[in-house]
DRENZALUM-738611 format. One record per residue: x, y, z of N, C-alpha, C in turn; residue in one letter. Coordinates in steps of 0.001 Angstrom, whole numbers, plus 500000, padded with zeros to 6 digits. Example, Ala and Ser with C-alpha at 12.3 -4.5 7.8 and 13.67 -1.06 7.14 Angstrom:
2
513190494310507800512300495500507800513200496700507800A 512850497750507080513670498940507140512900500030507870S 
This chain:
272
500849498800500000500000500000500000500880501242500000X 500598502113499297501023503849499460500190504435499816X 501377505860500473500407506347501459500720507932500870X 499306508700500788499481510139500914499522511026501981X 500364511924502203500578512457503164500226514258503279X 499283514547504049498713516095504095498813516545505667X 499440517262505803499320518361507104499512517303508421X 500573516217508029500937515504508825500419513928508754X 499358514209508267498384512758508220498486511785507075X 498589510646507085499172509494506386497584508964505738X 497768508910504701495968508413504324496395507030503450X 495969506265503249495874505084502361495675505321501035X 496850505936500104496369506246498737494941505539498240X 495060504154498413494187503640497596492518503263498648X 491597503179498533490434503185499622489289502091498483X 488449501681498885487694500619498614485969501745498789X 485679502050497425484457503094497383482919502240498017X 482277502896498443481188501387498382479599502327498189X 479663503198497502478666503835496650477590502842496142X 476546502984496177475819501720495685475756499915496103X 476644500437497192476583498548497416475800498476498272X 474677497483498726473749497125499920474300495410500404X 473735495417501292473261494357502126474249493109502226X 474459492070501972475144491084501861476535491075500984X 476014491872499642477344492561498957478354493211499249X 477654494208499658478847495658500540479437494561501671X 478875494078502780479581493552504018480605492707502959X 480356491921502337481750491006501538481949491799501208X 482076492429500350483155493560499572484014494066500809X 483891494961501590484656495762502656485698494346503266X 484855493285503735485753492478504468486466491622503267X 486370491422502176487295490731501123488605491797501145X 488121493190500933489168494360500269490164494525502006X 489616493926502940490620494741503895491307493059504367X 490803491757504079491649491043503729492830490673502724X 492256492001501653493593491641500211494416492634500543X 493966493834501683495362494379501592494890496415502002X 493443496293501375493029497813501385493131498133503147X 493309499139503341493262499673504468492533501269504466X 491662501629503481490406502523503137489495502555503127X 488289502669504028487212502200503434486329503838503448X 485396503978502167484593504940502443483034504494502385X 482398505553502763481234505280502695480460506929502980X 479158506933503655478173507684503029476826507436503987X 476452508502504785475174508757504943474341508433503947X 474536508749503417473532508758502184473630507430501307X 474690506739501379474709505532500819473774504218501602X 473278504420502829472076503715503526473182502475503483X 474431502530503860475121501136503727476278500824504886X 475933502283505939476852502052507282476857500635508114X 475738500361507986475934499283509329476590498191508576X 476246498041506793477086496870506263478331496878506248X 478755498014506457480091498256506161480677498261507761X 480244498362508315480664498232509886480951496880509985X 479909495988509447479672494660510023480981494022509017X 481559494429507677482415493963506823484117494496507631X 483687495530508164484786495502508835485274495145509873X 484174494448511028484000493926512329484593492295511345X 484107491823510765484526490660510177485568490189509647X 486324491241509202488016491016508731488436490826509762X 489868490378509390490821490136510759491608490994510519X 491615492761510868492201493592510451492061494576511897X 492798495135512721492678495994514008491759497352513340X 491156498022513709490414498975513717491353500178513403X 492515500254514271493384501099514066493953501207512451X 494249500279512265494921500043510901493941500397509609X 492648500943509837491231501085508864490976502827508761X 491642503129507464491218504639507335489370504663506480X 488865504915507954487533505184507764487026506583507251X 485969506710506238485868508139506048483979507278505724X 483091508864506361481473508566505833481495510494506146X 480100510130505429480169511906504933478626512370505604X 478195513029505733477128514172506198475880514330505214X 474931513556505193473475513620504260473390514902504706X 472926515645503464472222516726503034471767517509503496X 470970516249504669469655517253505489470554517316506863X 471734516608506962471744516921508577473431517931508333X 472940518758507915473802519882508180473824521333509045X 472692521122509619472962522158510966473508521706512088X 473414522438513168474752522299514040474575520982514991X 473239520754515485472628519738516195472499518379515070X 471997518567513920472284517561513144473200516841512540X 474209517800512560475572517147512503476559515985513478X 475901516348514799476251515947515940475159514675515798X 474260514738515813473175513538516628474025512734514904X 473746513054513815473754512249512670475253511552512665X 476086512377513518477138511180513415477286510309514221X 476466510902515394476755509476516202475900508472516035X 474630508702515289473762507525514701475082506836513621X 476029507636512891476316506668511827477304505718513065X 478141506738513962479013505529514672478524504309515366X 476902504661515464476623502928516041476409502334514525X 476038503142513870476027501882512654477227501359512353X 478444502257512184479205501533511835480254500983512516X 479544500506514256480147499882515321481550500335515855X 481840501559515460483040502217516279483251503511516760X 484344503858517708483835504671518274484249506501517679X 485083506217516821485026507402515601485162506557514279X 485241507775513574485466507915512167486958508990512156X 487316508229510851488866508629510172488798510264509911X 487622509948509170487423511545508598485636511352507920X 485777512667508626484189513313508398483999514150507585X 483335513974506403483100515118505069481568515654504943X 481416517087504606480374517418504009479992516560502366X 479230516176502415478932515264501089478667516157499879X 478123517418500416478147518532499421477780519759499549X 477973520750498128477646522036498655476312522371499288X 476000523304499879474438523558500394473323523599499105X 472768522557499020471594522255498311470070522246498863X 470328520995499940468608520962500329469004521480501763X 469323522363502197469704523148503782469911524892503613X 469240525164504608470250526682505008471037526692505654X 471795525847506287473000525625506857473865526174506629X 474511526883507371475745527477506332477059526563506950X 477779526600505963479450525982505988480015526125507434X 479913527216507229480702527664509097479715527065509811X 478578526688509883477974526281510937478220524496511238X 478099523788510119478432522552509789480035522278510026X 480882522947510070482086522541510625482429522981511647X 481214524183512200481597524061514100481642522898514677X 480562522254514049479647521472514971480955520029514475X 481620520022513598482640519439513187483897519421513659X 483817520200513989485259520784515075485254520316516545X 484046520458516679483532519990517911484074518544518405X 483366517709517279483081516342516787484856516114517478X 485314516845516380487350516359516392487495516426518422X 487278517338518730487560518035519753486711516568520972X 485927515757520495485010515043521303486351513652521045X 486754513760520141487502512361519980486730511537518520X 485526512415518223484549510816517959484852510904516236X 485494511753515550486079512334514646487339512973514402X 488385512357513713490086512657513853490197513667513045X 489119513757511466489811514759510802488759514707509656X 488396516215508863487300516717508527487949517350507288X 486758516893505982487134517499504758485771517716503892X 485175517976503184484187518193501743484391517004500666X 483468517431500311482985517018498890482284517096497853X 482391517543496546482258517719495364482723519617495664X 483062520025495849483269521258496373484714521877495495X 484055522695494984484981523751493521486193524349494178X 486990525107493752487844525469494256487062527027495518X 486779527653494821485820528881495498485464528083496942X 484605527570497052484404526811498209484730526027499109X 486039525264498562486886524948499197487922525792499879X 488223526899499305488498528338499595487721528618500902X 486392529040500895485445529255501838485333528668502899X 485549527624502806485249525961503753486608526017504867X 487933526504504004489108526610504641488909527589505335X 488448528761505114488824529465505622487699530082506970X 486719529381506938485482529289508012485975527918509063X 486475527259508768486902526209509510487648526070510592X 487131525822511917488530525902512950489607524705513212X 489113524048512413489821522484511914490448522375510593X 491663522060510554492244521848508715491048521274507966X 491088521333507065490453520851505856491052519186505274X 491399518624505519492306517511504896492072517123503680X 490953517232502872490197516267501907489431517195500905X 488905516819499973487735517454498684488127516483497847X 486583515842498084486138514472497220485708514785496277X 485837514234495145485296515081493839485740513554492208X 484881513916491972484869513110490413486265513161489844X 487007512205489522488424512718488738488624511564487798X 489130511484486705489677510622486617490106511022484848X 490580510279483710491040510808482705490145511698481864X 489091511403482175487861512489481073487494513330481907X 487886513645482938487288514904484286488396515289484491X 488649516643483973489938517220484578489427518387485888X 490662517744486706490783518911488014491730519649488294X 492494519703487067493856520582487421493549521641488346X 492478522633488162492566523814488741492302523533490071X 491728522373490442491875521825491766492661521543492490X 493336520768491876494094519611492230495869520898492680X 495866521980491509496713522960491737496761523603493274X 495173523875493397494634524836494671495256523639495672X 494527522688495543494571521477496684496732521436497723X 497075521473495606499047521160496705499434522262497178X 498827523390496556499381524488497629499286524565498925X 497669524105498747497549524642500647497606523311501081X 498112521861500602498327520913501521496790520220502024X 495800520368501459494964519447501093494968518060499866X 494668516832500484494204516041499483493204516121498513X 493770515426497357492232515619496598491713513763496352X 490511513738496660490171512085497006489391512383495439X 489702511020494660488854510871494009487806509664493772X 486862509975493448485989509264493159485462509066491434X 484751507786491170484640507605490200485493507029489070X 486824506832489729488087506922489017487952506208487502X 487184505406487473487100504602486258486347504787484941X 485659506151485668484437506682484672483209505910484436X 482893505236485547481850504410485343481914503070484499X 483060502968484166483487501877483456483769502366482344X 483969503512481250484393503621479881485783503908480207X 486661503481481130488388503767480785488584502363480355X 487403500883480239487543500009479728487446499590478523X 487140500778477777487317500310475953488314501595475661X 489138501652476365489850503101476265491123502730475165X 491262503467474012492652502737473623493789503019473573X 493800504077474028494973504370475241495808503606476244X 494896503812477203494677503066478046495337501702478040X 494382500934477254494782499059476394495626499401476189X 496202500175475269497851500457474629499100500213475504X 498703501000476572499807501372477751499799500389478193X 498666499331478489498391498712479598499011497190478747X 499663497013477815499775495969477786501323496053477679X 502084497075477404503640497412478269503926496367479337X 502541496791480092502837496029481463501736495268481904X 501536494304481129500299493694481196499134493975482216X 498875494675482167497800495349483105496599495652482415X 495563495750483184493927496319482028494337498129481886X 492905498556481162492795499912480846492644500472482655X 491649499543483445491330500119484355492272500016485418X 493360499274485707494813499109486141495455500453486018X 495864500828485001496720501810484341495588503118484519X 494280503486484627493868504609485084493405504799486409X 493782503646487312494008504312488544495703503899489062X 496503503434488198498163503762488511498355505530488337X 497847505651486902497493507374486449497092508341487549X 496062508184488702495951509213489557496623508052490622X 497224507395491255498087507208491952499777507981492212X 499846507992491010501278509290490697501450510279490737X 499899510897490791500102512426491003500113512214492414X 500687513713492794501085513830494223499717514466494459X 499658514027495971498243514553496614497099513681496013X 497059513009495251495515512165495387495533510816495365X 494402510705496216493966509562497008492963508884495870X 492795507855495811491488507172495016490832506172495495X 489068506488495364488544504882496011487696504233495115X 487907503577494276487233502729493152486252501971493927X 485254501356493383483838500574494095484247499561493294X 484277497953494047484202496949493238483227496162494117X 482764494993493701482411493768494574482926492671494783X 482907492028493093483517490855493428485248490864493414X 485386489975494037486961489638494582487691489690493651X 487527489386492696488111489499491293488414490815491105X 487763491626491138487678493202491167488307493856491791X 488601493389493080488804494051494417490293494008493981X 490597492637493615492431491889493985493055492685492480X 491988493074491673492549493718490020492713495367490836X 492054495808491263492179497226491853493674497162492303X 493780496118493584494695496575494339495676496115493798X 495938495583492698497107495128492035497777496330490868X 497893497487491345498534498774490796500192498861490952X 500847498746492447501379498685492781502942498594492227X 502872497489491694504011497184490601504614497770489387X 503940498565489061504543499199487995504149500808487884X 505185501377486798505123502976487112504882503334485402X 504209504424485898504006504672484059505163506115483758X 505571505781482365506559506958482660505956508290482051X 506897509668482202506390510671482200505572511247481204X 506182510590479805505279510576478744503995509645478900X 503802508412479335502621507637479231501417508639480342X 501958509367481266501507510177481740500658511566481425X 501112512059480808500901513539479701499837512281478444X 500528511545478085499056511088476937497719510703477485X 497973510131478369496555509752479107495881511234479498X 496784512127480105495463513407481008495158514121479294X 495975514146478162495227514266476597493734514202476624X 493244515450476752491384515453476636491297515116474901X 491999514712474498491511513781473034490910512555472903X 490566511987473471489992510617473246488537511243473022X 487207511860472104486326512165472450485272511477472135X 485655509838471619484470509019471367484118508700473338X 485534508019473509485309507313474741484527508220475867X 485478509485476178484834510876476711483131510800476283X 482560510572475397481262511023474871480348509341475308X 480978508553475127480105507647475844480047507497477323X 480954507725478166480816508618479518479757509325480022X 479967510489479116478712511223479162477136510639479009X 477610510056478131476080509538477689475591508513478556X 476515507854479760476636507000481077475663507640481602X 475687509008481553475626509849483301474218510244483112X 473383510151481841472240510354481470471020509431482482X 
């Protein structure tokens, strides 16, 4: 495993996404991925999948300590009291007694909450023990700006879509200055970095898939973290098998190439 390092704190480059997984699935998934090696797990208020993921991680034979946990803040519980009661509902779900890191899941949509108010009550959280360390998500540079600077707690994190057809430079720029991570999500594009021919190209250098070689691709940049969603084991052990090989500086620069615009356009046409 590699590790990224922000404002002192060691994160598990690589994390095990679990967006969409329920019930019997998600619990195997979490406890397969922290038996092959992951030591990330994320998750989500809003993903209705805490307690599985508690119970997948109560089930590995992996210390608690050794598990960079991150779950994020539904929508609605972003005022100051809701922030508080809603995390400690997620910590019995997810049977421990903090979380790694605590994120806003997003900008203010369905709340009047404001930012500063949601990371008092966040600060707090750190300050209680029951939360080590607090970041955002999907959150632009402007607001991440905002977020920093209302915050009486570092910022560590801004989760956000990345991967070869989503560029975040202007992020990802903001992010190394001030020593924030940038976590990504989605890394695979929903699956089109798998007819990528790029991608295939590079990837058979070093016998690896398309989807191998585009999360080795944001593994190299400095500062980001990635958590791909898989289920089956097959999936899980292809994720975490990055490790071994390095792409060089040119295979690098062709891939972030916003030219590919068939593959780019069926992406899109994913998200419909």
């Amino acid at each position: 495993m590699e590790y990224e390092t922000a404002q002192g704190v060691e994160v598990p480059a690589l994390g095990l996404g679990t967006w969409q997984l329920t019930g019997q699935d998600c619990r195997n998934a979490v406890e397969t991925a922290l038996q092959v090696g992951y030591r990330h797990i994320d998750t989500a208020q809003a993903y209705g999948n805490e307690a599985e993921v508690g119970e997948g991680i109560a089930a590995a034979d992996v210390d608690r300590e050794e598990v960079f946990l991150t779950t994020k803040l539904d929508a609605r519980n972003r005022t100051y009291q809701r922030v508080v009661d809603s995390t400690r509902e997620s910590l019995d779900k997810l049977g421990t007694d903090y979380v790694d890191l605590l994120l806003i899941h997003q900008p203010n949509y369905l709340t009047r909450a404001s930012h500063e108010e949601s990371l008092r009550a966040m600060a707090d959280l750190v300050d209680e023990g029951l939360v080590r360390h607090v970041g955002v998500s999907n959150f632009s540079v402007e607001k991440l700006k905002r977020a920093r600077e209302v915050s009486d707690v570092p910022i560590l994190t801004d989760q956000v879509q990345y991967h070869p057809y989503w560029d975040q430079a202007k992020l990802l720029d903001y992010c190394r200055v001030h020593d924030v991570l940038l976590t990504a999500y989605s890394p695979l594009a929903r699956g089109s970095v798998l007819d990528d021919p790029i991608l295939e190209r590079i990837g058979t250098r070093y016998d690896k898939s398309p989807a191998q070689v585009a999360l080795r691709w944001l593994l190299q940049q400095d500062g980001v973290v990635t958590i791909p969603k898989a289920t089956s084991r097959e999936h899980i052990e292809a994720n975490f098998d990055v490790f071994d090989f390095e792409l060089t500086d040119a295979e690098m620069r062709e891939i972030r190439q916003p030219s590919k615009l068939r593959t780019a356009a069926a992406y899109l046409r994913s998200m419909v």
